[in-house]
PDB file of N, CA, C and O in Angstrom, chain B, residues numbered from 101:
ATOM      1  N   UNK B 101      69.587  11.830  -3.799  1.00  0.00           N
ATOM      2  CA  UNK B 101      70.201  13.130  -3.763  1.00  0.00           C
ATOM      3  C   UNK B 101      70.274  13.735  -5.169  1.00  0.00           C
ATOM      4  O   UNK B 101      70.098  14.930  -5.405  1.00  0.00           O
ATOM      5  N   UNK B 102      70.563  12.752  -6.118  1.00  0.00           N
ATOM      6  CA  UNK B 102      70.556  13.119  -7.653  1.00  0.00           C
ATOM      7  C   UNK B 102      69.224  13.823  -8.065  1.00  0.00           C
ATOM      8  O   UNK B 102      68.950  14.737  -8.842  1.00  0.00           O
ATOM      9  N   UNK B 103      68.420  12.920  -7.118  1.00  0.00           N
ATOM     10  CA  UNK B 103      66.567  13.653  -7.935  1.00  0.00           C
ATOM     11  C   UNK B 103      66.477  14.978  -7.312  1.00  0.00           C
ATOM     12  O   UNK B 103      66.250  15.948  -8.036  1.00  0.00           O
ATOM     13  N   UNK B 104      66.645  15.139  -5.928  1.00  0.00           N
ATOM     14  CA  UNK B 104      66.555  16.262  -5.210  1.00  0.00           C
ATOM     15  C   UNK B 104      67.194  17.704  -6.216  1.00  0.00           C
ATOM     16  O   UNK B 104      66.810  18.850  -6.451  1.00  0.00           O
ATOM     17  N   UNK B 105      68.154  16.994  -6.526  1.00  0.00           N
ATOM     18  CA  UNK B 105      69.345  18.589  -7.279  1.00  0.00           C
ATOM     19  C   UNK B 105      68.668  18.639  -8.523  1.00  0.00           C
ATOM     20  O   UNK B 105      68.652  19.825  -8.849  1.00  0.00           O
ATOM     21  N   UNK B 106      67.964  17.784  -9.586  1.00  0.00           N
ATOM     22  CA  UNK B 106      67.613  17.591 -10.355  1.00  0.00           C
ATOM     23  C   UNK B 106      66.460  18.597 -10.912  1.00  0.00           C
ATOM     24  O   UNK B 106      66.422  19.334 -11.897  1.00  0.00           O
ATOM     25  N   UNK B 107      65.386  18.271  -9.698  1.00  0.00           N
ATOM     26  CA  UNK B 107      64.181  18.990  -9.767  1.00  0.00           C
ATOM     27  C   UNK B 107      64.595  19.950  -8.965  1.00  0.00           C
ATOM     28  O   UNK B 107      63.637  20.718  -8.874  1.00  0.00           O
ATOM     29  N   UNK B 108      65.573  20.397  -8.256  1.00  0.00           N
ATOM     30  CA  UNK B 108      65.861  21.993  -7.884  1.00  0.00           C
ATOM     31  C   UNK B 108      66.148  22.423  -9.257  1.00  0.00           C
ATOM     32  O   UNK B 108      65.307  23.117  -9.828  1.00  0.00           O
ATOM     33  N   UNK B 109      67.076  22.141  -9.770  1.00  0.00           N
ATOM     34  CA  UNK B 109      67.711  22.794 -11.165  1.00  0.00           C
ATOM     35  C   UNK B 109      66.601  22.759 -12.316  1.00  0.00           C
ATOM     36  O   UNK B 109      66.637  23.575 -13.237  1.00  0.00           O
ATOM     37  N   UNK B 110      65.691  21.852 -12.228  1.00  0.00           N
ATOM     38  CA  UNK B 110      64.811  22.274 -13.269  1.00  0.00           C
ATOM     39  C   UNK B 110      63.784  23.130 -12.897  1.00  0.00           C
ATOM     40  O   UNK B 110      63.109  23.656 -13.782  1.00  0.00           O
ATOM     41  N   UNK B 111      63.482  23.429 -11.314  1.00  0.00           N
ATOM     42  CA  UNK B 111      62.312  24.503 -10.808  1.00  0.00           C
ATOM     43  C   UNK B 111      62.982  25.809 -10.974  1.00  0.00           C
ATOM     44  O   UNK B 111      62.199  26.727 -11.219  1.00  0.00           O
ATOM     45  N   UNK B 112      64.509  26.195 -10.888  1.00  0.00           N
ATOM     46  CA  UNK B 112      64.865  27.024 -11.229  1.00  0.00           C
ATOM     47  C   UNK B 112      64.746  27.381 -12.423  1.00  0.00           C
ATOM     48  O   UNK B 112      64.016  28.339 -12.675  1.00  0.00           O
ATOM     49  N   UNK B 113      65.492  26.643 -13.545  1.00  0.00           N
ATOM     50  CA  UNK B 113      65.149  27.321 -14.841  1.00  0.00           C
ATOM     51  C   UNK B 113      63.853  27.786 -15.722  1.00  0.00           C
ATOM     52  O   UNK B 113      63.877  28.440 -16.764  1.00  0.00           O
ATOM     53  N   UNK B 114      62.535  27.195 -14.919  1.00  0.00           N
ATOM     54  CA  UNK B 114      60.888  27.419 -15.177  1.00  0.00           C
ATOM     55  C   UNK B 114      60.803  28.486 -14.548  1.00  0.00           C
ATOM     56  O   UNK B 114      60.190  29.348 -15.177  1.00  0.00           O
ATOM     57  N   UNK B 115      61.347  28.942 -13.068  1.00  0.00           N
ATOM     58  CA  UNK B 115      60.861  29.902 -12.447  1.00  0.00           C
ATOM     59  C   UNK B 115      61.674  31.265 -13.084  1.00  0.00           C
ATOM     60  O   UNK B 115      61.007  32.297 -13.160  1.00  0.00           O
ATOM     61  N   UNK B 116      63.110  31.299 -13.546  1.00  0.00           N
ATOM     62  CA  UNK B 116      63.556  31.711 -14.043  1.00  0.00           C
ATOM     63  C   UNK B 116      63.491  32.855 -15.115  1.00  0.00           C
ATOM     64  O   UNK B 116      63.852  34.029 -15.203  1.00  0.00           O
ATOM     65  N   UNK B 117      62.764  31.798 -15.985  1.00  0.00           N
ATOM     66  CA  UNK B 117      62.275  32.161 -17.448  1.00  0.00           C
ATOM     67  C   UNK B 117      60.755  32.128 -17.129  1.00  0.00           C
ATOM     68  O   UNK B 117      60.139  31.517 -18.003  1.00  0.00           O
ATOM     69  N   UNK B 118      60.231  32.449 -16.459  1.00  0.00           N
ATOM     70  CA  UNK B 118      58.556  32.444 -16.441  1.00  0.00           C
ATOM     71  C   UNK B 118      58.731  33.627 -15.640  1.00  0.00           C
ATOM     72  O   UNK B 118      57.719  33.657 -14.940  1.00  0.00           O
ATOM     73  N   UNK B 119      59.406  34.557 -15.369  1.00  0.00           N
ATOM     74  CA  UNK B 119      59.315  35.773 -14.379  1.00  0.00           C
ATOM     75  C   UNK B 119      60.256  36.655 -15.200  1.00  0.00           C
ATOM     76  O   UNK B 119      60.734  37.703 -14.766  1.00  0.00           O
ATOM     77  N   UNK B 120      60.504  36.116 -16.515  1.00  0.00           N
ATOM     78  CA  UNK B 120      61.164  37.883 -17.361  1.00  0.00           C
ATOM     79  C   UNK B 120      59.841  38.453 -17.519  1.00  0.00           C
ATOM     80  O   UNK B 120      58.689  38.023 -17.458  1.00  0.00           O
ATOM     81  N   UNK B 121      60.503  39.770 -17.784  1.00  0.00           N
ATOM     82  CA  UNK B 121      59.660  40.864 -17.917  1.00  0.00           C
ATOM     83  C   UNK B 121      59.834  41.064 -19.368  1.00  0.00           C
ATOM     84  O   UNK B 121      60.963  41.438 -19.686  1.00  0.00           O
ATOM     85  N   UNK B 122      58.975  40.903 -20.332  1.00  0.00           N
ATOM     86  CA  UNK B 122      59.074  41.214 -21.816  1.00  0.00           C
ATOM     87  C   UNK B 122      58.512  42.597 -22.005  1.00  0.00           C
ATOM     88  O   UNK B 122      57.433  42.855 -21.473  1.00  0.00           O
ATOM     89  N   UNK B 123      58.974  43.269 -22.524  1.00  0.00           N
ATOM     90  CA  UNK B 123      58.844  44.705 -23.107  1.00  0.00           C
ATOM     91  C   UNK B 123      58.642  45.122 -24.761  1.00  0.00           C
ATOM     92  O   UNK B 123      59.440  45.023 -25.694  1.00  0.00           O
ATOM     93  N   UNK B 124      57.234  45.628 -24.721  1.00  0.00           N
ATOM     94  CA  UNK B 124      57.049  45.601 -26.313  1.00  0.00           C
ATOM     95  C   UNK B 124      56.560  47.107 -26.610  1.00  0.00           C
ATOM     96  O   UNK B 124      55.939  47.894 -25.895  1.00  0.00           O
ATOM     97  N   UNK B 125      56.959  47.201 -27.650  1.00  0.00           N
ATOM     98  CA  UNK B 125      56.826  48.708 -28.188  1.00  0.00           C
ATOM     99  C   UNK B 125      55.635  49.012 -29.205  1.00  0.00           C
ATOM    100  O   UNK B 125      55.405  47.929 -29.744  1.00  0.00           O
ATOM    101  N   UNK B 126      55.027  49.691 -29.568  1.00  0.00           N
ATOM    102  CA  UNK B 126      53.885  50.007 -30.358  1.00  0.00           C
ATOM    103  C   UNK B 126      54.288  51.285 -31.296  1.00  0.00           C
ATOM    104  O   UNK B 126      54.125  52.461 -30.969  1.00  0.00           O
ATOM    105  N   UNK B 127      54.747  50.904 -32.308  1.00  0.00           N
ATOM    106  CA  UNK B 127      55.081  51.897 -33.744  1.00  0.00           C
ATOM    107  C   UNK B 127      53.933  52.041 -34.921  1.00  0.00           C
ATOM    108  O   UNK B 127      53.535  51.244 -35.771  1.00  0.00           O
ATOM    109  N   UNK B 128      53.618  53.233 -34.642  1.00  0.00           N
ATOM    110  CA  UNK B 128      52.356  53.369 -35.413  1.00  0.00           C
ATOM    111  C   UNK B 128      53.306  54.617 -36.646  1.00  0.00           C
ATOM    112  O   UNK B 128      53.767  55.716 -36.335  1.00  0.00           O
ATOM    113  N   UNK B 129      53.340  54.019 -37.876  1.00  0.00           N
ATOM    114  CA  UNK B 129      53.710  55.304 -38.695  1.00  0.00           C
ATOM    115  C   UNK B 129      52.840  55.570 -39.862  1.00  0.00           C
ATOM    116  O   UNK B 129      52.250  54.763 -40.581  1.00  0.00           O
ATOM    117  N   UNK B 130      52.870  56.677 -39.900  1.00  0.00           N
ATOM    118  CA  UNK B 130      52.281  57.972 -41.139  1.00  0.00           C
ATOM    119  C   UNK B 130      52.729  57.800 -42.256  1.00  0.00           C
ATOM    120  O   UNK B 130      53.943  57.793 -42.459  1.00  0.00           O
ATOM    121  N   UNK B 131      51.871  57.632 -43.170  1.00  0.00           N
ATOM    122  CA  UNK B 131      52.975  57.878 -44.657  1.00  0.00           C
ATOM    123  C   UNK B 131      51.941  58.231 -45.593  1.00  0.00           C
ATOM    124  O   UNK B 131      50.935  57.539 -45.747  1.00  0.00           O
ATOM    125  N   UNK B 132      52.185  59.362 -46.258  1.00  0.00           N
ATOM    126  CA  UNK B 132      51.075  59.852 -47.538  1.00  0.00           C
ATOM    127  C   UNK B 132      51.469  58.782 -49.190  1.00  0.00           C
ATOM    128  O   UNK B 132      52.459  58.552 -49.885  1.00  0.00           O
ATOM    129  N   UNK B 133      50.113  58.431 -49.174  1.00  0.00           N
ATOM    130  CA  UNK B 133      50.114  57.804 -50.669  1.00  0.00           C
ATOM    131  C   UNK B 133      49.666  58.517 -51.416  1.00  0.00           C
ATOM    132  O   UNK B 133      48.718  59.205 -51.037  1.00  0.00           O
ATOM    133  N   UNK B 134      50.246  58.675 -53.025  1.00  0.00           N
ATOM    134  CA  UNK B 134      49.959  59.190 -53.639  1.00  0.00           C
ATOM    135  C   UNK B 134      48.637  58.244 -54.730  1.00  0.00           C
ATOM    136  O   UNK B 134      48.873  57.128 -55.193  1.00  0.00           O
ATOM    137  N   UNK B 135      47.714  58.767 -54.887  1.00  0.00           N
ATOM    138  CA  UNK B 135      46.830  57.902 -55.708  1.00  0.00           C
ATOM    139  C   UNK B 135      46.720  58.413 -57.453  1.00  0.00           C
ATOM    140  O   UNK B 135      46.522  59.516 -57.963  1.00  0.00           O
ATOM    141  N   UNK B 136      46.927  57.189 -57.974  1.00  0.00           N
ATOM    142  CA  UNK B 136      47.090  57.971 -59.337  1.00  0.00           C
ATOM    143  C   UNK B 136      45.882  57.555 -60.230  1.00  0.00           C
ATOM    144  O   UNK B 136      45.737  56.441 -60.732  1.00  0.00           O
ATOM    145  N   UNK B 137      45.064  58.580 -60.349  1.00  0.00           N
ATOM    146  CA  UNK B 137      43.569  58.721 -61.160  1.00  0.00           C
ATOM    147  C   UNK B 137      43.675  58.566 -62.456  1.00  0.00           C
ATOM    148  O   UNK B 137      44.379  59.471 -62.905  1.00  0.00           O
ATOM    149  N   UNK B 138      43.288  57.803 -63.320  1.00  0.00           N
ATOM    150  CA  UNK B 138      43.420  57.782 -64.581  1.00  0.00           C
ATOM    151  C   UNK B 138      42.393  58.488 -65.226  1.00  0.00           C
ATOM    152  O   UNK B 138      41.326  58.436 -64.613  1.00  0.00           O
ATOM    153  N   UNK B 139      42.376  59.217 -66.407  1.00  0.00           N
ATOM    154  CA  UNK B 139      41.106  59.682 -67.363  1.00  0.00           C
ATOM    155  C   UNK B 139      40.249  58.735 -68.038  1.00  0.00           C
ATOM    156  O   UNK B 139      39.237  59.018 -68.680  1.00  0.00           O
ATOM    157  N   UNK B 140      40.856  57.308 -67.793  1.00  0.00           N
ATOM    158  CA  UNK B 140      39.852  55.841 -68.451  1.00  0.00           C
ATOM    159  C   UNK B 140      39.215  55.390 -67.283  1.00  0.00           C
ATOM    160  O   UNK B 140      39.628  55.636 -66.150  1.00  0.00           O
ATOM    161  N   UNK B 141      38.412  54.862 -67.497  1.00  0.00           N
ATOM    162  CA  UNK B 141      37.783  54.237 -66.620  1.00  0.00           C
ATOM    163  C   UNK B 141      37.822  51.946 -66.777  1.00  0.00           C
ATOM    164  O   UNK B 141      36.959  51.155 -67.156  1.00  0.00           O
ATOM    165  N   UNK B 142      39.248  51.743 -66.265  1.00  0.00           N
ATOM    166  CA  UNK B 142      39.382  50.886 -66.489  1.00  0.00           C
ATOM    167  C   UNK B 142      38.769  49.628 -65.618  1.00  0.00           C
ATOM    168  O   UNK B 142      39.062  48.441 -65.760  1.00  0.00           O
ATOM    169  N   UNK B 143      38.075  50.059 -64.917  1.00  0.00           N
ATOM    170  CA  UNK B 143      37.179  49.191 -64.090  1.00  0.00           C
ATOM    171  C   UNK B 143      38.084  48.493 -63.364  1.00  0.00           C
ATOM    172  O   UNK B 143      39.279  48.621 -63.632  1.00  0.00           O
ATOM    173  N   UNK B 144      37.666  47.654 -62.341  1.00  0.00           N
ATOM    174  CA  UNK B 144      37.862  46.764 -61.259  1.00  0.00           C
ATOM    175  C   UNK B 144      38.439  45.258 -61.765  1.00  0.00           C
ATOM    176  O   UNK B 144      38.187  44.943 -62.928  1.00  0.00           O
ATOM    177  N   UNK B 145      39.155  44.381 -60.977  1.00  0.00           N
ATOM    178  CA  UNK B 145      39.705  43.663 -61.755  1.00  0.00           C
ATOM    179  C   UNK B 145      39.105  42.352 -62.481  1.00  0.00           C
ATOM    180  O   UNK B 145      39.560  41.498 -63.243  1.00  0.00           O
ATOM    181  N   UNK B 146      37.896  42.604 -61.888  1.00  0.00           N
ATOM    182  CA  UNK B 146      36.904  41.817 -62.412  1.00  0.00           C
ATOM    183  C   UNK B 146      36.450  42.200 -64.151  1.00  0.00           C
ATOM    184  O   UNK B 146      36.407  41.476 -65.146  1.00  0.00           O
ATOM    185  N   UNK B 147      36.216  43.375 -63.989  1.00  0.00           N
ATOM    186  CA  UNK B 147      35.801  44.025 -65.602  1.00  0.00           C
ATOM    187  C   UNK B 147      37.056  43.386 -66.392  1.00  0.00           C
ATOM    188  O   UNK B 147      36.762  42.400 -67.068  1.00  0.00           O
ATOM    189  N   UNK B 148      38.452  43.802 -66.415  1.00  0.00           N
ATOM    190  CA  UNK B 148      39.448  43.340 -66.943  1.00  0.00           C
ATOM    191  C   UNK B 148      39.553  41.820 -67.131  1.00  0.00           C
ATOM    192  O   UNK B 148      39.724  41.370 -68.264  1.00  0.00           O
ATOM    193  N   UNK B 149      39.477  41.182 -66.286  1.00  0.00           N
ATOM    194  CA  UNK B 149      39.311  39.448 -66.699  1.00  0.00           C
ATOM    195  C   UNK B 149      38.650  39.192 -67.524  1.00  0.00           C
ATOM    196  O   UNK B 149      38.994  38.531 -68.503  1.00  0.00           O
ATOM    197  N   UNK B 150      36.772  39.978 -67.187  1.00  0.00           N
ATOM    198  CA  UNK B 150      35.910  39.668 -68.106  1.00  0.00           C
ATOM    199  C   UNK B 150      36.180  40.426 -69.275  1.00  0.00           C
ATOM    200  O   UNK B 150      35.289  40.398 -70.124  1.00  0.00           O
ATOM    201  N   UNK B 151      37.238  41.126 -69.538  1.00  0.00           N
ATOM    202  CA  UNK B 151      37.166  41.392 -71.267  1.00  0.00           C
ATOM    203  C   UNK B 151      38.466  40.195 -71.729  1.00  0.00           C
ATOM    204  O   UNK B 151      38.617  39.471 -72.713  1.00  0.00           O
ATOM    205  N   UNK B 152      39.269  40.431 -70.460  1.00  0.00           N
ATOM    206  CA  UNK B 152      40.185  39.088 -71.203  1.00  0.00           C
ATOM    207  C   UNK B 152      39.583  37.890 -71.713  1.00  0.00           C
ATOM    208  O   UNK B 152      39.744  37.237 -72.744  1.00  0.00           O
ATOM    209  N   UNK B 153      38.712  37.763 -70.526  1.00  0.00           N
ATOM    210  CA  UNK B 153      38.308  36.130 -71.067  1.00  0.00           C
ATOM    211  C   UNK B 153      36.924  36.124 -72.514  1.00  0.00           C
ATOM    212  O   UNK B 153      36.533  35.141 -73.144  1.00  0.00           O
ATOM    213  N   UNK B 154      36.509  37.464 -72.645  1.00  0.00           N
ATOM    214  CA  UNK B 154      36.037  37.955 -73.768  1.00  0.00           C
ATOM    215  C   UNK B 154      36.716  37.596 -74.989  1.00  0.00           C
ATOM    216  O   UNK B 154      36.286  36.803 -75.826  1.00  0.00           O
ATOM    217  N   UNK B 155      37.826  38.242 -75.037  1.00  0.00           N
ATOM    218  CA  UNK B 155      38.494  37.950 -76.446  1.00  0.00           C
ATOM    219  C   UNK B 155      39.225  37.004 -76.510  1.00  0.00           C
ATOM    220  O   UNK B 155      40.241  36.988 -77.205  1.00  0.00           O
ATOM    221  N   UNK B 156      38.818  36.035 -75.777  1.00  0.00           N
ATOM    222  CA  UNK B 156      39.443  34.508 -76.173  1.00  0.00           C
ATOM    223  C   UNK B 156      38.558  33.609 -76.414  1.00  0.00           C
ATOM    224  O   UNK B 156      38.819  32.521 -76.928  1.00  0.00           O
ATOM    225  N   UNK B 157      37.299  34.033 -76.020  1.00  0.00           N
ATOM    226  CA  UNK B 157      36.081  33.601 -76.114  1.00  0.00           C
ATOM    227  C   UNK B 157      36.052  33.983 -77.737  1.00  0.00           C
ATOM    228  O   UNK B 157      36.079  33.178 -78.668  1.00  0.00           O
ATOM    229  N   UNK B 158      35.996  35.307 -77.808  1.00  0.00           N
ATOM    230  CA  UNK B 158      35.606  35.382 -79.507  1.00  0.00           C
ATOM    231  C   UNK B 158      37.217  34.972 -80.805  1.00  0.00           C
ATOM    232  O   UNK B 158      37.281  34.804 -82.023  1.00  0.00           O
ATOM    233  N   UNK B 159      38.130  34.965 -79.802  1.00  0.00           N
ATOM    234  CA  UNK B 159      39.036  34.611 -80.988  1.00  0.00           C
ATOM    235  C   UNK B 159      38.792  32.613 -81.222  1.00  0.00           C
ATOM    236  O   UNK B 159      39.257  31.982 -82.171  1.00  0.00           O
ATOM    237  N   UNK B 160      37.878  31.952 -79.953  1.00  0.00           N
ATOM    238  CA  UNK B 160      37.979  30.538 -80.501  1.00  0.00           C
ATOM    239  C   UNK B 160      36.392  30.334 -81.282  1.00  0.00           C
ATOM    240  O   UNK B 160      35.957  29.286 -81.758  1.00  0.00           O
ATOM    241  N   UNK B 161      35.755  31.588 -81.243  1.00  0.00           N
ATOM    242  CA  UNK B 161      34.261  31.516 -81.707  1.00  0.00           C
ATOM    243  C   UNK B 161      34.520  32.210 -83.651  1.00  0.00           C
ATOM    244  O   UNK B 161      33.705  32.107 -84.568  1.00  0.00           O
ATOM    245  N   UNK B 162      35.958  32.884 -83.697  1.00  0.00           N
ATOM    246  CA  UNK B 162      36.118  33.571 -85.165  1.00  0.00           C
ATOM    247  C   UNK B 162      36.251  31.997 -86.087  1.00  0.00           C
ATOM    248  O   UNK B 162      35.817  31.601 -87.169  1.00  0.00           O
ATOM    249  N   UNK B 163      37.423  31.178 -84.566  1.00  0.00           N
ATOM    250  CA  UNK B 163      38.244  29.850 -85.384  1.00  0.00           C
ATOM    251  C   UNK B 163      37.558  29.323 -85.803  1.00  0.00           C
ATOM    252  O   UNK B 163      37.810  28.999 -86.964  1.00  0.00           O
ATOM    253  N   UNK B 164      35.819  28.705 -85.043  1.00  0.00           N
ATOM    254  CA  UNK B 164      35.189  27.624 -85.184  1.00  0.00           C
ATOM    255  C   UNK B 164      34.613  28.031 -86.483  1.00  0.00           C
ATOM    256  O   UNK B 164      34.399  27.262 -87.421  1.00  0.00           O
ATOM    257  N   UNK B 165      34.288  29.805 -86.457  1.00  0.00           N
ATOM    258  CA  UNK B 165      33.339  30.278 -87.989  1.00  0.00           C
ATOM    259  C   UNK B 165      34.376  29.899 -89.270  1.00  0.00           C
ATOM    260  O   UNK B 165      34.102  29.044 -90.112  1.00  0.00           O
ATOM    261  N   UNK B 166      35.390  30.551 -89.259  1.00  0.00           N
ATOM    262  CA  UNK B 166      36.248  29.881 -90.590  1.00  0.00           C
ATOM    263  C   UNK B 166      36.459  28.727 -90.233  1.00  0.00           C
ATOM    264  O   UNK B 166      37.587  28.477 -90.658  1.00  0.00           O
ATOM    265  N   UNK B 167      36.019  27.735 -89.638  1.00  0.00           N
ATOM    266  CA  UNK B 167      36.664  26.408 -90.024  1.00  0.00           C
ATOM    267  C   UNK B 167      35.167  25.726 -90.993  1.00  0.00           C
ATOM    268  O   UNK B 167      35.191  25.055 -92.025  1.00  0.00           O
ATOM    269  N   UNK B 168      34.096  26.155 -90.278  1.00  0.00           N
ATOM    270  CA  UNK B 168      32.910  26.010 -90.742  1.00  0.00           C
ATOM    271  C   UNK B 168      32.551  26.324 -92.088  1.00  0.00           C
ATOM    272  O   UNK B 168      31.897  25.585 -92.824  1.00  0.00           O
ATOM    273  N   UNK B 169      33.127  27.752 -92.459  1.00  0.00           N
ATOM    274  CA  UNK B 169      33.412  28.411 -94.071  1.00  0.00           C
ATOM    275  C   UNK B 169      34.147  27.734 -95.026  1.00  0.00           C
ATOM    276  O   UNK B 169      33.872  27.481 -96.198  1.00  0.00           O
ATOM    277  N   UNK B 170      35.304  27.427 -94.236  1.00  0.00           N
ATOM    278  CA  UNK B 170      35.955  26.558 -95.023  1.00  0.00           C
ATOM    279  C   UNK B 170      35.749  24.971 -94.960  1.00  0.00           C
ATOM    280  O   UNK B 170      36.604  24.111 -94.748  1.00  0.00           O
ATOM    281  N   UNK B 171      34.640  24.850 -95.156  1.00  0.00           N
ATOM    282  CA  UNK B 171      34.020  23.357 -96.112  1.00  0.00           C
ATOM    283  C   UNK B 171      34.338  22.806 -97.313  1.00  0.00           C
ATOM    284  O   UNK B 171      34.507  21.665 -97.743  1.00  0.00           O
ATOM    285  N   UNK B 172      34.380  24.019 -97.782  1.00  0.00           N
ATOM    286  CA  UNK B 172      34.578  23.846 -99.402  1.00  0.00           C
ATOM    287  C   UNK B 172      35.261  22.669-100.139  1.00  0.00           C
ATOM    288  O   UNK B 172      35.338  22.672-101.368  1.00  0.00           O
TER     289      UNK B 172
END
């Protein structure tokens, strides 16, 4: 009799919750961006790395020349 009430009470709470009705909404919103144009042309973020990694390139290529100079 225990199993009988058991698996009633658990077919209820599956049938239960497997027959809500979920309700979903679709919010589509508008919004103006403002884009701000510069007069430089600072390139993409690729250009920028490659000058970063430029002048670290030449500040360890200045070190190696004065270390070389300074032999003396």
């Amino acid at each position: 009799m225990k199993k009988v009430f058991i698996i009633a009470a658990v077919s209820c709470a599956i049938f239960a919750t497997s027959c809500r009705e979920t309700e979903t909404k679709e919010v589509i919103v508008e919004r103006e961006v403002e884009v701000k144009v510069d007069s430089e042309d600072d390139g993409g973020i690729l250009e920028r790395a490659a000058k970063e990694v430029d002048k670290e390139v030449n500040e360890e290529i200045d070190k190696g020349i004065d270390k070389i100079g300074n032999d003396d």
